[in-house]
C-alpha positions as CSV (number, residue, x, y, z in Angstrom):
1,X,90.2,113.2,75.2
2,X,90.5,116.8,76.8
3,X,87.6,116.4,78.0
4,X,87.6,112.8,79.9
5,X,91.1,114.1,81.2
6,X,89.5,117.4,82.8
7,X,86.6,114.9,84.1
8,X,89.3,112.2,85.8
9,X,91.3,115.4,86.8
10,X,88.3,117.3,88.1
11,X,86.8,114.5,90.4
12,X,90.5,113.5,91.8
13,X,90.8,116.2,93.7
14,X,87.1,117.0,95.1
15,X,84.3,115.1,96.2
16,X,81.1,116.9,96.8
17,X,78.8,116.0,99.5
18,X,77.2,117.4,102.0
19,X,78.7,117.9,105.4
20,X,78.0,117.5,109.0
21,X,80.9,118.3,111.8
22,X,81.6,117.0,115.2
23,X,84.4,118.4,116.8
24,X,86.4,117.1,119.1
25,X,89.3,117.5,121.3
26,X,93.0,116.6,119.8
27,X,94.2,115.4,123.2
28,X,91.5,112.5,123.1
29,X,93.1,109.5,122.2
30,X,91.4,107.4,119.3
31,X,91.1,102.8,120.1
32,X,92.7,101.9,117.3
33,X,96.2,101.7,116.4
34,X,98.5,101.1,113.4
35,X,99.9,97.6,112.2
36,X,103.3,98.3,110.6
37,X,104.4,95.6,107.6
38,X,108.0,96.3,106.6
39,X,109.5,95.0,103.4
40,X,112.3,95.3,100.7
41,X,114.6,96.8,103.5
42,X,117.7,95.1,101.2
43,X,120.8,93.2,103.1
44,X,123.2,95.8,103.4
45,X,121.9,96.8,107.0
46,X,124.4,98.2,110.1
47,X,123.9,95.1,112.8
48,X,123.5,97.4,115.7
49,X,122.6,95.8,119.3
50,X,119.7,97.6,121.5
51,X,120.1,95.7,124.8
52,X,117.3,96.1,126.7
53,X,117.5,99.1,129.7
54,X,117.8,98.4,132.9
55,X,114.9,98.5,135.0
56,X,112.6,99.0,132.2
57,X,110.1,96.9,134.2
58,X,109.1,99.9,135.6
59,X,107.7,102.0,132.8
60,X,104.6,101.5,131.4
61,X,105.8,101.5,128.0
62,X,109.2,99.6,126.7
63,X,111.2,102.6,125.4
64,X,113.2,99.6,124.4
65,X,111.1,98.1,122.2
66,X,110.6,101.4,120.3
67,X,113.7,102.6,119.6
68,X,114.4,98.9,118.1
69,X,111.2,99.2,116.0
70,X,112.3,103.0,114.7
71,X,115.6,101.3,114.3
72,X,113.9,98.8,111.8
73,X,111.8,101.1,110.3
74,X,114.4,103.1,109.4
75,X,115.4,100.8,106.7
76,X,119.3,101.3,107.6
77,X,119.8,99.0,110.9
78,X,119.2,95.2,112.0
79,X,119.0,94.8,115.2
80,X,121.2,92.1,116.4
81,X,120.0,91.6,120.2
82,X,116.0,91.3,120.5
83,X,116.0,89.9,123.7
84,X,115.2,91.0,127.3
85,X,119.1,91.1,128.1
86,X,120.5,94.4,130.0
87,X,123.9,95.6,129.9
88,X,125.6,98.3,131.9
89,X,125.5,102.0,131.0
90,X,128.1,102.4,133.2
91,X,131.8,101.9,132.4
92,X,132.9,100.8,128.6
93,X,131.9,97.9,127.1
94,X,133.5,95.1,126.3
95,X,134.3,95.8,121.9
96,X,136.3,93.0,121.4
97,X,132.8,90.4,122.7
98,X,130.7,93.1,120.8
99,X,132.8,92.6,117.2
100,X,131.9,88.9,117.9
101,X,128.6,88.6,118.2
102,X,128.7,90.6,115.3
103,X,127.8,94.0,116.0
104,X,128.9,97.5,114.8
105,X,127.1,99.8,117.4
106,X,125.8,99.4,121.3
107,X,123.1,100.9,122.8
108,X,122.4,100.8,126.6
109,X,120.2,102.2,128.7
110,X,118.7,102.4,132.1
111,X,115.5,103.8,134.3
112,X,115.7,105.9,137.1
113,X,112.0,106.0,139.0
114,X,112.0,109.7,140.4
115,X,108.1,110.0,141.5
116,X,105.0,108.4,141.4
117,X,104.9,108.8,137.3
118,X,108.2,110.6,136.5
119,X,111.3,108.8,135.2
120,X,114.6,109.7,133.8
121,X,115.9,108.1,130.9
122,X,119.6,107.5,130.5
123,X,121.3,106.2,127.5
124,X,124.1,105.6,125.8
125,X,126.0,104.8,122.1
126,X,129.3,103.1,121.4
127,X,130.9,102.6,118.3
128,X,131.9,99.3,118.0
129,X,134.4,99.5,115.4
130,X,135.9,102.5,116.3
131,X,135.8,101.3,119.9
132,X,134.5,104.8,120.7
133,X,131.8,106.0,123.0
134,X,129.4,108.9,121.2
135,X,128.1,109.8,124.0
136,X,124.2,109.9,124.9
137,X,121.1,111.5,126.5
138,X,119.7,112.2,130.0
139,X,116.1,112.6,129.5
140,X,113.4,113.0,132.1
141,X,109.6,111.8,131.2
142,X,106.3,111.2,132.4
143,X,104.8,108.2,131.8
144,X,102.3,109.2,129.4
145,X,105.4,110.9,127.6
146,X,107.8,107.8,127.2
147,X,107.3,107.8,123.4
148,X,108.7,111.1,122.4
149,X,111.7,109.9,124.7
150,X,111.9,106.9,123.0
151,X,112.0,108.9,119.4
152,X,114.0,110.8,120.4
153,X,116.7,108.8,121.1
154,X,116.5,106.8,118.2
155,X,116.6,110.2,116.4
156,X,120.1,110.9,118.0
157,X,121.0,107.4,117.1
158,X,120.3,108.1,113.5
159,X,122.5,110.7,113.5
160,X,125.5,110.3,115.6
161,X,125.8,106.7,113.0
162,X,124.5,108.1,109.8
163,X,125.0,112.1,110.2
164,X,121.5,112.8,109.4
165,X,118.7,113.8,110.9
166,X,116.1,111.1,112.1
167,X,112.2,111.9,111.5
168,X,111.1,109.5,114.7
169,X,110.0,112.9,116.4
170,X,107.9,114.0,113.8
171,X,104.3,113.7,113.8
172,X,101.6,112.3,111.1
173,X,98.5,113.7,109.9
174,X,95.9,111.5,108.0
175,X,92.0,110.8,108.0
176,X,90.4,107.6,109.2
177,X,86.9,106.6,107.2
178,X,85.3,104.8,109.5
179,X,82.2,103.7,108.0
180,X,80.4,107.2,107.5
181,X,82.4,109.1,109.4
182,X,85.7,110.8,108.8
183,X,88.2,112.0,111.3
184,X,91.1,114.0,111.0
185,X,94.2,112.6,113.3
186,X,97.7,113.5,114.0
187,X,100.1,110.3,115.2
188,X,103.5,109.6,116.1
189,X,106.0,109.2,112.9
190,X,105.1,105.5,113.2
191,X,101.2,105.8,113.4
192,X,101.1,105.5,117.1
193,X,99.6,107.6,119.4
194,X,96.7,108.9,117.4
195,X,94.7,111.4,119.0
196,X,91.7,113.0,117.1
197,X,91.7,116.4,115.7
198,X,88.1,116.9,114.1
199,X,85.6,114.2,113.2
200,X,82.9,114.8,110.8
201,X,79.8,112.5,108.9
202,X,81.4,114.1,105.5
203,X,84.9,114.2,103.9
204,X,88.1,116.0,105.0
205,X,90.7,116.3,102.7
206,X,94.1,117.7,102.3
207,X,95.6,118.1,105.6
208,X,98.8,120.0,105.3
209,X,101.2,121.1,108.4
210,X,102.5,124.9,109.1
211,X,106.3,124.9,109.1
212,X,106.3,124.8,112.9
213,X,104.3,122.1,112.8
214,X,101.3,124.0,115.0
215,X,98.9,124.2,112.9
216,X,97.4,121.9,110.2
217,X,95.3,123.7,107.1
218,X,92.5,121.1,105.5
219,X,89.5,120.9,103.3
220,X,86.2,120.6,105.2
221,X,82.6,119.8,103.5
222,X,80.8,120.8,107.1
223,X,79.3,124.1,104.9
224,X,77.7,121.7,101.9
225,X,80.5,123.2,100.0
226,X,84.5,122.2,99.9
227,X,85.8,125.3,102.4
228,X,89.7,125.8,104.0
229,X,90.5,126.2,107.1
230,X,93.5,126.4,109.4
231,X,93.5,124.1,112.4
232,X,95.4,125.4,115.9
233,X,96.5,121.9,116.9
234,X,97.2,123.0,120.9
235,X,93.9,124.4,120.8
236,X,91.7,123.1,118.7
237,X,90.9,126.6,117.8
238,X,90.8,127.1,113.6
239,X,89.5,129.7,111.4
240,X,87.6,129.4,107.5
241,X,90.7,131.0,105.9
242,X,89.2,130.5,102.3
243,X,84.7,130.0,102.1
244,X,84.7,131.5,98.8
245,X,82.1,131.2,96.0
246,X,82.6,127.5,93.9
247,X,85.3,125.2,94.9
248,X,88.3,126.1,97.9
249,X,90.6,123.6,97.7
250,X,94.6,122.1,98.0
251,X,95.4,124.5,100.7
252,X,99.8,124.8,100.7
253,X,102.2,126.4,103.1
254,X,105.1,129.1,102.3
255,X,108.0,128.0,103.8
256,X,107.9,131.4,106.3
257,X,104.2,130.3,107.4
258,X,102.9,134.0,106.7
259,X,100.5,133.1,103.7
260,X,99.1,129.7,101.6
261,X,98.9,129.2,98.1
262,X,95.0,127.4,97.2
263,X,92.9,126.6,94.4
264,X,89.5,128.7,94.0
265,X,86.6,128.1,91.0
266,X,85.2,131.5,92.3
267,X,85.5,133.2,88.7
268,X,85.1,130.2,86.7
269,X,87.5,127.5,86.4
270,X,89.9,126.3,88.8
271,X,92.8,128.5,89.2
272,X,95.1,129.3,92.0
273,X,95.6,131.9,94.9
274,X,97.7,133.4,97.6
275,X,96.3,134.3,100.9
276,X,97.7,135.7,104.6
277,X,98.0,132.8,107.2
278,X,94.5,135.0,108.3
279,X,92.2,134.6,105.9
280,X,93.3,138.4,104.3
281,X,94.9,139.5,100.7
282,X,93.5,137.2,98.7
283,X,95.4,137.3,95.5
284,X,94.8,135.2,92.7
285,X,98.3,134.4,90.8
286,X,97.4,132.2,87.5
287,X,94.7,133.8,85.2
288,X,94.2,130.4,82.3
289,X,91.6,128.8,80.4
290,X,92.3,125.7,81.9
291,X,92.3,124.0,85.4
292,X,95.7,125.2,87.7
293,X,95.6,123.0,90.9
294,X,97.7,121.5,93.6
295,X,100.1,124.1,94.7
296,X,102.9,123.7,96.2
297,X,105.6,126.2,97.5
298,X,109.7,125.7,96.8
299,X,111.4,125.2,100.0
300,X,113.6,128.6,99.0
301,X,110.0,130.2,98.6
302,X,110.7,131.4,95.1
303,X,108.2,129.2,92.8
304,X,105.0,127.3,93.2
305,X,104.5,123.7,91.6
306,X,101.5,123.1,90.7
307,X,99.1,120.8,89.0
308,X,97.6,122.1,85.1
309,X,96.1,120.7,81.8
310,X,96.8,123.7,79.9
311,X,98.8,121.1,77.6
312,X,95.7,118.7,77.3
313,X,96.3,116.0,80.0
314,X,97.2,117.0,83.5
315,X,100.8,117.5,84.5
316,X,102.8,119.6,86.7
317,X,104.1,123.1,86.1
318,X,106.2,125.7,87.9
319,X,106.1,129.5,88.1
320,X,107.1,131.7,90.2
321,X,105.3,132.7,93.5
322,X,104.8,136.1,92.5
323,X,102.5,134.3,89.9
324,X,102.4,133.7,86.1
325,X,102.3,137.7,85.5
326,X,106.1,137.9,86.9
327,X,107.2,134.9,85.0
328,X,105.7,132.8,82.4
329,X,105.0,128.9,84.0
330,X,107.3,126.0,82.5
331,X,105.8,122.8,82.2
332,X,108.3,120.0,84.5
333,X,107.2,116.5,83.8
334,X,107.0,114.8,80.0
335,X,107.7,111.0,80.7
336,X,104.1,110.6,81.7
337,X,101.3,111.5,80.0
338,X,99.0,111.9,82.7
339,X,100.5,113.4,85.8
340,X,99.1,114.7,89.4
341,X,99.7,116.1,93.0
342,X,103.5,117.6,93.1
343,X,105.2,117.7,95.9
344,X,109.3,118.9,96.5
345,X,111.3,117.5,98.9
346,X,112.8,119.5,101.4
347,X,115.9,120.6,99.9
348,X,114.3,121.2,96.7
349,X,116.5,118.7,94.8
350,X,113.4,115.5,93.5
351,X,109.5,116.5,92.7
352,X,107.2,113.0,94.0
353,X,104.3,112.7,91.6
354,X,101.7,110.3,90.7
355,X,101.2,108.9,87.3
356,X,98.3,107.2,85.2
357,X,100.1,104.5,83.8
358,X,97.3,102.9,81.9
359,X,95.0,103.2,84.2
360,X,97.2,102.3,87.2
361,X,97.6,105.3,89.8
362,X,101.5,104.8,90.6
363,X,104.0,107.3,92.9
364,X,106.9,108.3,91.0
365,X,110.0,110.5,92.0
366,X,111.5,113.1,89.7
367,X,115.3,114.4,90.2
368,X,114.9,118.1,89.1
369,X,118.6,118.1,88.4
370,X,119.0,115.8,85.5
371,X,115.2,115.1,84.8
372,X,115.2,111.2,85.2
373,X,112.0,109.6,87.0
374,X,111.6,106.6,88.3
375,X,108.6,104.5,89.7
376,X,108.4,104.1,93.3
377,X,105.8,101.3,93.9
378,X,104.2,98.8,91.4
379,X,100.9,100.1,93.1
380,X,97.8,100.7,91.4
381,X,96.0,103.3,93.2
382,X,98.3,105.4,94.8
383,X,97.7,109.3,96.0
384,X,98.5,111.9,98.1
385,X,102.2,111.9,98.3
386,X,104.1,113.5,101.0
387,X,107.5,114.0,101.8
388,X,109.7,113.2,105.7
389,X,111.3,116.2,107.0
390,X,114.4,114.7,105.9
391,X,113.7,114.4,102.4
392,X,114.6,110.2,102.4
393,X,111.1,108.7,102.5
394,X,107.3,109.4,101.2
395,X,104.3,109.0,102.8
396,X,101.3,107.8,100.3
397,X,98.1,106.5,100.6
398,X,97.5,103.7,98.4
399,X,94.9,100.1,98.7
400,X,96.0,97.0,100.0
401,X,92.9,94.3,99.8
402,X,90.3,96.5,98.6
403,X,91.1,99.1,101.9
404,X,93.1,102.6,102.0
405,X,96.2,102.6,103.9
406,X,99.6,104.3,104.3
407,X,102.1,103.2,103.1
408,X,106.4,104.9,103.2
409,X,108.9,104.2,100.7
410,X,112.5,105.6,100.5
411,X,113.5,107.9,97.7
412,X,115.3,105.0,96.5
413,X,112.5,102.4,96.4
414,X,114.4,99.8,98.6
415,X,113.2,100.5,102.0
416,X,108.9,100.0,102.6
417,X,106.2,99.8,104.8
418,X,102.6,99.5,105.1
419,X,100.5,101.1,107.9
420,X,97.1,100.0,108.3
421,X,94.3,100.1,111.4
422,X,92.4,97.0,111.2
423,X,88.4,97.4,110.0
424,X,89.4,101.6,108.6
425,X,90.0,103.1,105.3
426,X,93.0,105.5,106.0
427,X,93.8,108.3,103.1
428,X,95.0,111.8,102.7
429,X,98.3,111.6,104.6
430,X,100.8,114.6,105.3
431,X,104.3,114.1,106.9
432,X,104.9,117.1,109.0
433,X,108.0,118.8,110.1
434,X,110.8,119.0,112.2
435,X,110.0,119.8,115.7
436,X,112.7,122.0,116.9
């Protein structure tokens, strides 16, 4: 059984082929786009109306139209006007006629043309039950920057009604399998906007964001050999921070951006590392018998979860980041007997993992507090799980009809949606963070 776990474990997390890489530039823009199916949203949703801005007719893009669809995505609103009507951002609106047609928020909006592609974006939010404006945004864009706008007010939406922050303005990173060829893209928070950061005939795996969200650290088979490097998104400049002897794999951020915990077979078995953000001070932090994968940092910086079958079957463990030497590891998971690919939300409070569960593949969620777990999906080949910046949904990969996609379910199971690109395989996602 030890044996057939390490195998199962073992070929999870690496495939070796040979490698061949094309790269290209991020600011090219990829054809195809994301279809977004959203389910399981629940009834309990705050009837807000977006009325259409006024002289939207002269964008290129219906900020509109996007702001309702992060609305909806959201898995908190319903949008009770979806039609092309316009309403003054000017004055106050009428609350009494709003309660009516049964809404508890108004957003209006309008367009101001200032050049041949330049625009300013106003906006505005009312409370309707509280009969109270919350003020709003003055935002000037380009054309071919109407998007972000568009996120970005829903973003201030979210929180001037909820008192959270919104993830609309945070980016994706995932891979596309197109056939033979892999590429490695970053997209809007709704799979929008893709634009290609490196394309290759072999795979690229685990794709995981800097905290500033400029750089993007992944596994690359261009060498005939798994190797790590870090990716300059603005750029498109990157280095090999890890092309060591054997296996260099699961690349993870510290929470300052200064160094990245990895896995390296360079002495053996699979065990795991810390190296500088530059490829220097390599310094290996577990020293088992066994395989210790998958690490990932605490948001305080102080321990490293990480993947290990020291116990028999895979599950997850945490030590400190100074490494096992400083203080011994503790196993974290024991509902499951098979258990994979940790990651901690961002204020360190639930651990998303994926279970075998009889040889079905399933996310689960962990609260680290009180210890219960609970299944996420009813999936059967889910992977690579990755937290928003705001800690309330997951991004997985999992197969709908025989193909990868992406799929994002709240922590609570009741919101989810499935992102796909018609005729592609999509895998490997990471959520990154907040853009400040």
């Amino acid at each position: 059984m030890l044996q057939l776990a390490k195998k199962l474990f073992s070929s999870s997390l690496l495939v070796f082929t040979t490698a061949c890489l094309g790269c290209i530039s991020l600011m090219s823009s990829a054809s195809a786009q994301m279809n977004i199916e959203i389910t399981g949203v629940g009834q309990s949703l705050y009837p807000i109306a977006v009325m259409r801005f006024k002289d939207e007719n002269k964008l290129p893009t219906s900020v509109t139209e996007i702001i309702r669809q992060d609305l909806a995505r959201s898995g908190y609103f319903k949008n009770t006007e979806n039609g092309n009507a316009s309403e003054s951002d000017e004055g106050i609106p009428n609350y009494k006629s709003w309660t009516a047609r049964g809404a508890d928020a108004l957003v209006v909006g309008s367009v101001v043309q200032t050049g041949g592609t330049q625009f300013e974006i106003h906006y505005k939010l009312f409370d309707i039950r509280k009969s109270l404006s919350l003020g709003g945004l003055n935002l000037n864009s380009s054309a071919d920057n109407l998007r972000a706008v568009a996120h970005k007010i829903a973003d201030d939406i979210i929180f001037k009604l909820l008192g959270e922050r919104g993830v609309f303005s945070t980016r994706l990173s995932y891979v596309i399998k197109e056939g033979k060829r892999y590429r490695l893209v970053i997209s809007d928070a709704d799979g929008q906007n893709i634009r290609n950061a490196m394309s290759s005939s072999e795979p690229i795996i685990s794709p995981s964001w800097s905290p500033d969200g400029k750089k993007v650290a992944y596994v690359s088979f261009e060498d005939r050999k798994p190797v790590i490097y870090v990716h300059e998104l603005a750029t498109g400049r990157r280095i090999a921070l890890s092309n060591q002897k054997g296996n260099n794999s699961a690349p993870a951020w510290s929470a300052d951006g200064k160094k990245l915990a990895i896995s390296l077979s360079r002495d053996g078995n699979t065990q795991i590392y810390v190296i500088h953000d530059d490829g220097t001070g390599l310094r290996r932090l577990t020293r088992g018998s066994t395989i210790d994968t998958e690490p990932q940092y605490s948001p305080d910086g102080r321990s490293i979860y990480f993947t290990s079958d020291r116990g028999g079957n895979p599950q997850i463990y945490r030590m400190s980041a100074d490494g096992e030497q400083t203080e011994s590891a503790k196993r974290i998971t024991y509902k499951q007997g098979f258990v994979t690919s940790p990651r901690i939300s961002p204020d360190g409070k639930y651990l998303a993992y994926i279970a075998n569960i009889g040889g079905a593949f399933r996310l689960y969620i962990l609260n680290l507090a009180t210890g219960d777990s609970q299944a996420l999906t009813d999936s059967s080949s889910d992977e690579s799980p990755s937290f928003a910046a705001n800690g309330r949904y997951v991004l997985y990969s999992t197969k709908v009809n025989g193909k990868r996609v992406l799929a994002a379910v709240s922590v609570d199971g009741n919101s989810k949606q499935v992102l796909t690109i018609p005729g592609s395989d999509v895998r490997q996602p990471s959520w990154g963070p907040f853009m400040d």
